[in-house]
Structure formats: structure tokens, C-alpha cells
C-alpha positions, 0 to 999 in steps of 0.5 A: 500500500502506498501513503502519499505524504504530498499532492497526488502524482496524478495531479502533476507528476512532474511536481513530486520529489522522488522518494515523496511516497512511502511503502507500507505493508498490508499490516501497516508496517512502514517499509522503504521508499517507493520510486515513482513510476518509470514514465515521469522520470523519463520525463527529464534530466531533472532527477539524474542521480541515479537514473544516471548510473541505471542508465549508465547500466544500459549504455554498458549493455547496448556496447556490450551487444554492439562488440558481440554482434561485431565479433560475429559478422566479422567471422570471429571463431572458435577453430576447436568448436565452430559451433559455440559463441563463446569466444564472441561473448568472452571478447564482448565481455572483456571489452564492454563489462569486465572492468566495471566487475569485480571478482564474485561478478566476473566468477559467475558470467564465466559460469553463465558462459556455460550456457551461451548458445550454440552459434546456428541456434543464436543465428536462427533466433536473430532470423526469428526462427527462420531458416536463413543462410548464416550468411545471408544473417551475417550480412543483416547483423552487419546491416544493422550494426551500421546504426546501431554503432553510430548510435551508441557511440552517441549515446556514450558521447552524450555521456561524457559531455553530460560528466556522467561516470559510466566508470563504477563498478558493481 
């Protein structure tokens, strides 16, 4: 249950400060503070703090997937198992996520990595399900990576001009 202690979100909800609600259980209970919904906080810079550092979160993730497609269309291979991705996602790993790791993290993407896919199966999901010639998806993962680079390039861009750090461990 949540007791607003100012004005309604509804009313305005750009007005309310964060943290402004407070959690309580169905017995009463006082618990922490509830965050307001997602869609006013996109609203605008106003509230960066932590948003920042969520969002920084998914700047990682978009490098990340940007390095490990990249890896792929550039033909990046295991020569002992043709079939398995690991080698890309260790790369992608290595160069987008493991510095903000530490070591608990790192331990447990090598244990994830166990359970990377094989490459036909990764491909055939990036196809959605149909049949198509590995290289003819190759051929539209590098067609995607075209905009797909240059925008997270932007998107770090505007990050540093911003003076967020995107450079925190978790």
C-alpha cells in the first residue's frame, strides 16, 4: 500500500520529489521508499542521480551487444568448436563489462558462459526462427550494426559531455 505524504502524482507528476511516497505493508508496517513510476522520470534530466548510473547500466549493455554482434559478422571463431559463441561473448565481455566487475561478478558470467548458445541456434533466433543462410544473417547483423554503432557511440558521447561516470563498478 502506498501513503502519499504530498499532492497526488496524478495531479502533476512532474511536481513530486522522488522518494515523496512511502511503502507500507498490508499490516501497516512502514517499509522503504517507493520510486515513482518509470514514465515521469523519463520525463527529464531533472532527477539524474541515479537514473544516471541505471542508465549508465544500459549504455554498458547496448556496447556490450554492439562488440558481440561485431565479433560475429566479422567471422570471429572458435577453430576447436565452430559451433559455440563463446569466444564472441568472452571478447564482448572483456571489452564492454569486465572492468566495471569485480571478482564474485566476473566468477559467475564465466559460469553463465556455460550456457551461451550454440552459434546456428543464436543465428536462427536473430532470423526469428527462420531458416536463413548464416550468411545471408551475417550480412543483416552487419546491416544493422551500421546504426546501431553510430548510435551508441552517441549515446556514450552524450555521456561524457553530460560528466556522467559510466566508470563504477558493481
Amino acid at each position: 500500500m502506498l501513503l502519499k505524504k504530498k499532492r497526488p502524482l496524478s495531479e502533476n507528476p512532474s511536481s513530486v520529489p522522488q522518494g515523496s511516497c512511502e511503502v507500507r505493508d498490508p499490516a501497516g508496517h512502514r517499509g522503504g521508499r517507493a520510486r515513482r513510476p518509470r514514465s515521469t522520470m523519463a520525463q527529464g534530466w531533472s532527477h539524474a542521480g541515479s537514473d544516471v548510473a541505471e542508465e549508465g547500466l544500459s549504455c554498458r549493455g547496448l556496447r556490450f551487444i554492439q562488440i558481440l554482434l561485431q565479433s560475429l559478422a566479422d567471422g570471429e571463431r572458435d577453430e576447436n568448436n565452430p559451433n559455440l559463441i563463446r569466444v564472441n561473448i568472452t571478447k564482448a565481455y572483456e571489452q564492454a563489462l569486465k572492468k566495471y566487475h569485480g571478482w564474485i561478478v566476473q566468477k559467475i558470467f564465466r559460469t553463465a558462459l556455460l550456457a551461451a548458445p550454440y552459434r546456428s541456434n543464436f543465428l536462427k533466433a536473430l532470423s526469428r526462427g527462420e531458416e536463413v543462410k548464416e550468411e545471408d544473417c551475417l550480412a543483416n547483423v552487419r546491416q544493422f550494426l551500421v546504426n546501431y554503432t553510430v548510435t551508441v557511440d552517441a549515446i556514450y558521447e552524450m555521456y561524457t559531455n553530460l560528466n556522467a561516470e559510466l566508470d563504477y563498478a558493481v
